[in-house]
C-alpha positions in Angstrom: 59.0 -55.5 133.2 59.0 -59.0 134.0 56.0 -61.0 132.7 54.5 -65.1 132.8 56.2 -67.3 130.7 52.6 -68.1 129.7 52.1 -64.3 128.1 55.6 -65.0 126.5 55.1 -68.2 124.4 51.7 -66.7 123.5 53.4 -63.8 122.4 56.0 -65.9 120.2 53.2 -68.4 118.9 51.6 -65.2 117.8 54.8 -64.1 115.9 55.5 -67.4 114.4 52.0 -67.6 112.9 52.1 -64.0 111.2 55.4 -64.7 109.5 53.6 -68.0 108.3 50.2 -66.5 106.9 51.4 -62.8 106.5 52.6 -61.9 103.1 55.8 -60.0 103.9 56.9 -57.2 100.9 60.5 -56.7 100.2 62.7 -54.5 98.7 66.1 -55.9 97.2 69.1 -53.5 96.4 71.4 -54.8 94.1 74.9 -53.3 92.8 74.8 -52.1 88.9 76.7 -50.1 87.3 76.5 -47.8 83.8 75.8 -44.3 82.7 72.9 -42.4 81.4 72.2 -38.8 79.6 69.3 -37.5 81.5 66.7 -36.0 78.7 64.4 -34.5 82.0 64.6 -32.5 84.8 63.3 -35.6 87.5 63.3 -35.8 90.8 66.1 -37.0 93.1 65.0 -39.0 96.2 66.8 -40.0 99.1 64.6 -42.0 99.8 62.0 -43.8 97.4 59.7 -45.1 100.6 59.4 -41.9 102.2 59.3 -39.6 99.0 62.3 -37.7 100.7 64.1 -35.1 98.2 66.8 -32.8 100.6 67.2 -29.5 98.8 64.8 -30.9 96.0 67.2 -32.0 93.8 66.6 -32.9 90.2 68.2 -34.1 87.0 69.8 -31.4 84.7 68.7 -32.4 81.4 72.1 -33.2 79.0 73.7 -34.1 81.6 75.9 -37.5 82.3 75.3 -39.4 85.4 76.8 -42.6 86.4 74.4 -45.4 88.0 75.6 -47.1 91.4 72.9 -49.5 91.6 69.1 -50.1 91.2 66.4 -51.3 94.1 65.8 -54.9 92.1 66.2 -56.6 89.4 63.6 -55.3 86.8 64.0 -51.8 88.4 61.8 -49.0 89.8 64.3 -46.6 90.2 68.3 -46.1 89.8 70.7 -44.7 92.4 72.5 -42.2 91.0 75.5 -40.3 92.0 74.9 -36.7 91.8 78.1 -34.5 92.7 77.4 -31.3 95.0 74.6 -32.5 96.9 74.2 -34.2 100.3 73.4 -37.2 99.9 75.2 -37.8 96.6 73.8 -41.3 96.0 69.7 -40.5 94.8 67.5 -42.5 93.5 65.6 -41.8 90.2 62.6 -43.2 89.0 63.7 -45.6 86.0 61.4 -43.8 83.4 63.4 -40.9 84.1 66.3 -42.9 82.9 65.9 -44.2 79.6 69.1 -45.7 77.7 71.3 -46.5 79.7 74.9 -47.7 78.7 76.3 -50.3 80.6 77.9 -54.1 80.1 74.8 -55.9 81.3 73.3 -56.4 84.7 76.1 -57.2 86.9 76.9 -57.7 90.4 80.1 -56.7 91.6 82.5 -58.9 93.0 82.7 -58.9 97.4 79.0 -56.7 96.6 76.4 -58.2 98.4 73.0 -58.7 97.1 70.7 -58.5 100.2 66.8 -58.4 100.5 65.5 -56.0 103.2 62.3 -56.4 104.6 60.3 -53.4 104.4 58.6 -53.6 107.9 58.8 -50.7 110.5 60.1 -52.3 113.3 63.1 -50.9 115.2 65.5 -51.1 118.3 66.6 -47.7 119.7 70.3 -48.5 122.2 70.7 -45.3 124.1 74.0 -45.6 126.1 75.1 -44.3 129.8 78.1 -43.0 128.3 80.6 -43.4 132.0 79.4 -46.9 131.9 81.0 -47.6 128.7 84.1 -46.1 129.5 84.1 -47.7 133.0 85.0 -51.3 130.8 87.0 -49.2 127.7 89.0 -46.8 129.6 91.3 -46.1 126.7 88.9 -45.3 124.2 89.9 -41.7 123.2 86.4 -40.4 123.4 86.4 -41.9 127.1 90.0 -40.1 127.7 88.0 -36.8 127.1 85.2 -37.8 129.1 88.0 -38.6 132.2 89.5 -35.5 131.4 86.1 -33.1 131.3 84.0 -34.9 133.3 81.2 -32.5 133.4 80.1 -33.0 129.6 77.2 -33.7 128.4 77.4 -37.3 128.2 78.3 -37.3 131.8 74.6 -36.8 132.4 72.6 -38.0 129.5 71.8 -40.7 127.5 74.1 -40.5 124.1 73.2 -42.4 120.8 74.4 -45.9 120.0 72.4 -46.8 117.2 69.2 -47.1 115.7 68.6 -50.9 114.5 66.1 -51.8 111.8 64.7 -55.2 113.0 64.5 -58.5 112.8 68.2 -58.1 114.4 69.5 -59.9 110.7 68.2 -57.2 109.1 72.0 -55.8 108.4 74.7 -54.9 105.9 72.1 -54.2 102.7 73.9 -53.4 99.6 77.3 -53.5 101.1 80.4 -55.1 100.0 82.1 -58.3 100.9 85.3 -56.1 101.9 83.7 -53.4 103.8 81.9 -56.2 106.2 85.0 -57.6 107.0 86.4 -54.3 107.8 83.4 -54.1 110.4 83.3 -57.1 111.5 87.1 -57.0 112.2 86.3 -53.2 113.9 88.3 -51.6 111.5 86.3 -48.9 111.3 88.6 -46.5 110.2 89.0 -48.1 106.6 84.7 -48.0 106.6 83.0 -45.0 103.5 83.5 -42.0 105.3 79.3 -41.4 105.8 80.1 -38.2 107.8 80.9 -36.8 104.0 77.0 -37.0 103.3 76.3 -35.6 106.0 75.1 -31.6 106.5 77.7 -29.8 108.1 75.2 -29.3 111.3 74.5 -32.8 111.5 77.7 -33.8 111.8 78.9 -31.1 114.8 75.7 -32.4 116.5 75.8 -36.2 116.0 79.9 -35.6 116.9 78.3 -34.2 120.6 75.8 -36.4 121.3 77.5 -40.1 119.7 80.9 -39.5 121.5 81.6 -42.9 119.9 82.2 -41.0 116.4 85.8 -40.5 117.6 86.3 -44.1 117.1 84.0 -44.0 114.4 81.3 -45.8 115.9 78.6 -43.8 113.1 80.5 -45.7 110.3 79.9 -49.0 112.0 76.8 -48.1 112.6 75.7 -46.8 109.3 77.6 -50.0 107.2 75.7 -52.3 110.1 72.2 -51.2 110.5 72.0 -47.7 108.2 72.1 -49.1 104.6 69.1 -51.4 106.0 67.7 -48.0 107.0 64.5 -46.8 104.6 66.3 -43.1 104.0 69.8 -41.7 103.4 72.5 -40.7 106.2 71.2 -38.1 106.9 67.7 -38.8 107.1 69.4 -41.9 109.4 70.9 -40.1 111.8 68.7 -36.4 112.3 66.1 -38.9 113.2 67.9 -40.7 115.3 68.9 -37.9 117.5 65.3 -36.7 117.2 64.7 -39.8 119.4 67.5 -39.7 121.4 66.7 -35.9 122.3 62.9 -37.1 123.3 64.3 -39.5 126.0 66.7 -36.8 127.5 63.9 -34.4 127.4 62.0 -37.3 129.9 61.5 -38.2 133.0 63.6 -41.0 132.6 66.7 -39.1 132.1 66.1 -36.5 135.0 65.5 -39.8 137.0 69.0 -41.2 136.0 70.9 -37.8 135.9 69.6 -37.3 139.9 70.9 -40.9 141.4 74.7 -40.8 139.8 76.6 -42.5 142.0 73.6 -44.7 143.5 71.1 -47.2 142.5 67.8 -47.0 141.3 65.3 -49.6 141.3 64.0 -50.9 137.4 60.7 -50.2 138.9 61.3 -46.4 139.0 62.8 -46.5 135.8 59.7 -48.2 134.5 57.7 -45.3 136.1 59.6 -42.5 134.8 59.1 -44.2 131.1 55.3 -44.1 132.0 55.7 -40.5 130.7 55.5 -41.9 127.3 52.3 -44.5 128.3 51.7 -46.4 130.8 53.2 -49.5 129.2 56.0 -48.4 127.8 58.4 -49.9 130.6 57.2 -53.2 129.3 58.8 -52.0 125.4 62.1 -50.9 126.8 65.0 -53.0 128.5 66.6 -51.8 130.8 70.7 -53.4 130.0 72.6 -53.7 133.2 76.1 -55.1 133.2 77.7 -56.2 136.7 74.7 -54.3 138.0 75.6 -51.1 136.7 73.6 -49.0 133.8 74.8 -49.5 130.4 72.1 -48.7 128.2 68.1 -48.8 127.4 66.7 -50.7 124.3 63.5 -49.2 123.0 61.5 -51.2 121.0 59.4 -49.1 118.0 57.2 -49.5 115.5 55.9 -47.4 112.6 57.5 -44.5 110.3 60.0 -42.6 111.8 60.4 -39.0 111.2 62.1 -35.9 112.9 58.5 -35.3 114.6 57.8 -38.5 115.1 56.2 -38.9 118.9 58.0 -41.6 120.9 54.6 -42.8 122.8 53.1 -43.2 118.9 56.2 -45.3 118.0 55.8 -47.4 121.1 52.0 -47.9 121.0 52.1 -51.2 118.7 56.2 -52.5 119.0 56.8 -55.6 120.7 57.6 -56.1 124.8 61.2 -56.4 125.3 62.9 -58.6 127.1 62.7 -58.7 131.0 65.9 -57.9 132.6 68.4 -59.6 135.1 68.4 -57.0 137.9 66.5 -54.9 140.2 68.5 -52.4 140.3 71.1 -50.6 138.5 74.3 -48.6 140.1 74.7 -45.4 138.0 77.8 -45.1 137.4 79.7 -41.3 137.8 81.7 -39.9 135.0 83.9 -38.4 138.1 85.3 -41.7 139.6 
């Protein structure tokens, strides 16, 4: 994990440059709001760059629909909200749209107009779940942990988030209030995402992301989602696709084998070896007062529920080298 300073500052020079002589493509979300009669039967995505249409949803022809925003200024396609389907919010393409009846381009007051970079870059945080609690005792999803300490988060990684990067890549399209609910942790008062959510993906995402019973997957769809290219529930099935991957690994036998004692970074680096022989160098390992809290994955490319993990860390940057040598693995138990 740890590398020359030398292969470092080549590696930011490198970075600097492409962000000088690379074009980079953007897509801007901005808030607008009216109402349309649809004349055709079009498509519904939930997501315009993956193609994505869940249930292959489409327009009902006479029908009303009200318009929550476009994805920029002279627009490509609408979001639309669409009742009875998961997602609600779809995006149509704007011929399908026609006359639209509305006050005029607006944005909304606290809405915030953000540009999101388009790029495939990503930071998967997988969290040791008794670590956590070791510092947050009082978190209710850590009281049930205390209080059934053989769950499954007792031995495997569970989900923290998946981040779109650069690490500013964050709150797109969302409004002035609901950041400062966030930022103040009150998650509580965040959109209720789990309500565009399948049923299934929500009982799963509630056993793997024990954080949801402090509503950690509001935070983290507000934060890092909406800069997400696909809809909550493309956001977080793939997410857990990736998480699942890891606790399928090596690396999670590895951990789930030593509770209670330390392992070195260098045998965590082997175990990752399962998905390439470099791919210690695109993970970091997070150790806090020397014990296991989490692994950062770096990835790169276009994430899917098959996606392969070693194809998503063939081209993402090295992470950054860690503090320790070893980590204590902490014991759900103690």
């Amino acid at each position: 994990m740890l590398r020359s300073l030398k292969k470092m500052l080549a590696l930011v020079m490198v970075l600097v440059l492409s962000s000088i002589l690379l074009p980079n493509p953007a897509l801007a979300f901005v808030s607008y709001q009216g109402q349309f009669t649809a004349t055709r039967a079009c498509e519904a995505l939930s997501s315009i760059k993956k193609g994505t249409n869940p249930d292959n949803v489409t327009l009902t022809p006479g029908q009303i629909y009200q318009i929550a925003g476009k994805n920029k200024d002279n627009a490509s396609h609408y979001l639309v909200e669409i009742a009875g389907v998961i997602p609600s919010k779809r995006w149509v393409a704007s011929n399908c749209v026609g006359a639209v009846d509305s006050s005029g381009d607006r944005t909304d007051v606290g809405v915030s107009v953000v540009t999101v970079p388009t790029g495939d870059d990503y930071l998967l945080a997988l969290s040791w779940q008794p670590a956590f609690c070791e510092g947050k005792p009082d978190k209710t999803e850590c009281q049930i942990l205390a209080a059934n300490p053989e769950r499954f988060e007792a031995k495997h990684f569970v989900l923290h988030g998946l981040w779109p990067q650069p690490k500013s890549n964050v709150y797109c399209n969302v409004s002035g209030g609901d950041i400062t609910y966030d930022k103040q942790k009150f998650w509580a008062k965040l959109p209720a995402v789990e309500k565009e959510l399948g049923p299934e993906t929500w009982e799963r995402l509630q056993a793997v992301m024990p954080g949801t019973q402090s509503n950690l997957h509001r935070h983290e769809w507000i934060k890092h989602g909406t800069c997400y290219p696909g809809s909550p529930e493309e956001y977080f099935v793939e997410s857990m696709a990736l998480l699942d991957a890891f606790n399928k690994s090596p690396v999670q036998a590895l951990i789930a084998s030593n509770i209670g004692k330390q392992v070195a970074i260098k045998e965590i680096d082997e175990a990752l070896s399962d998905f390439g022989s470099d791919a210690g160098e695109k993970v970091e390992v997070k150790c806090s007062n020397s014990l296991l809290g989490e692994l950062w994955v770096n990835l790169k490319g276009d994430i899917t529920p098959t996606s392969f993990v070693t194809g998503l860390l063939t081209n993402s940057p090295k992470a950054n080298s860690e503090e320790y040598t070893f980590c204590l693995i902490d014991d759900a138990r103690d």
